[in-house]
Wavefront OBJ file of the C-alpha trace (Angstrom):
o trace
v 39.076 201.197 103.860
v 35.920 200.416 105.438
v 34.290 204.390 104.888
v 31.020 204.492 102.704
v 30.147 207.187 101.052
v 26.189 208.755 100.525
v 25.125 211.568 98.927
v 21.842 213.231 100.229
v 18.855 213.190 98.147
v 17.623 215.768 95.853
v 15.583 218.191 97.225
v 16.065 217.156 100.613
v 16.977 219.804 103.482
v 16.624 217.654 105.958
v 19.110 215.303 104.966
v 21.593 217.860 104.354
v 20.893 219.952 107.876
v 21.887 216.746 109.533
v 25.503 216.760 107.312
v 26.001 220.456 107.919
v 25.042 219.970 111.632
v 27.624 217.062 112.261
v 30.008 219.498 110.421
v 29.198 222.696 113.070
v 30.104 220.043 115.711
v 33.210 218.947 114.420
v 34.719 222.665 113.781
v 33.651 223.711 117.849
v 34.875 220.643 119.265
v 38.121 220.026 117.282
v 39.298 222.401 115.463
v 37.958 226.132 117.402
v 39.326 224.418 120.876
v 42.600 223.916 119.114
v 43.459 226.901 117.690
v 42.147 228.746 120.673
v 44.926 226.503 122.694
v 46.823 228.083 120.274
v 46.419 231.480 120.846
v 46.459 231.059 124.482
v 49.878 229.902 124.313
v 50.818 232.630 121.927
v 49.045 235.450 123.854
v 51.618 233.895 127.470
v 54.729 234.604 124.987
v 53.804 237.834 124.425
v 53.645 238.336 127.823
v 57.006 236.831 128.323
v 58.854 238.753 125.770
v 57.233 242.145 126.424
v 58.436 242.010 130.342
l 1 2 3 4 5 6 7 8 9 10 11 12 13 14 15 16 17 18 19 20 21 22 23 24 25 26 27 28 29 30 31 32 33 34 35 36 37 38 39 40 41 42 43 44 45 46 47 48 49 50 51
C-alpha cells in the first residue's frame, strides 16, 4: 500500500484550502454526476409507469 499520509500544519489555511479544494472537486466530478445519472434514470421510470 503505497498511500502516504500528511497532516497539514498548524495554523495553516493555506494548506488546508488546497485539501478542502481537491475534496469540492472530487464530490462535482464523481459523486454529484453520479447520483444525478441517477435521478435521471429514476425521473424516465416515472414517466414510464405514470403513462
Amino acid at each position: 500500500n503505497d498511500v502516504e499520509h500528511t497532516k497539514t500544519k498548524v495554523n495553516s489555511p493555506q494548506t488546508n484550502g488546497i485539501c478542502e479544494r481537491f475534496h469540492k472537486t472530487i464530490l462535482q466530478e464523481f459523486y454529484q454526476v453520479a447520483f444525478r445519472k441517477n435521478l435521471y434514470t429514476q425521473g424516465n421510470r416515472m414517466k414510464l409507469f405514470s403513462n
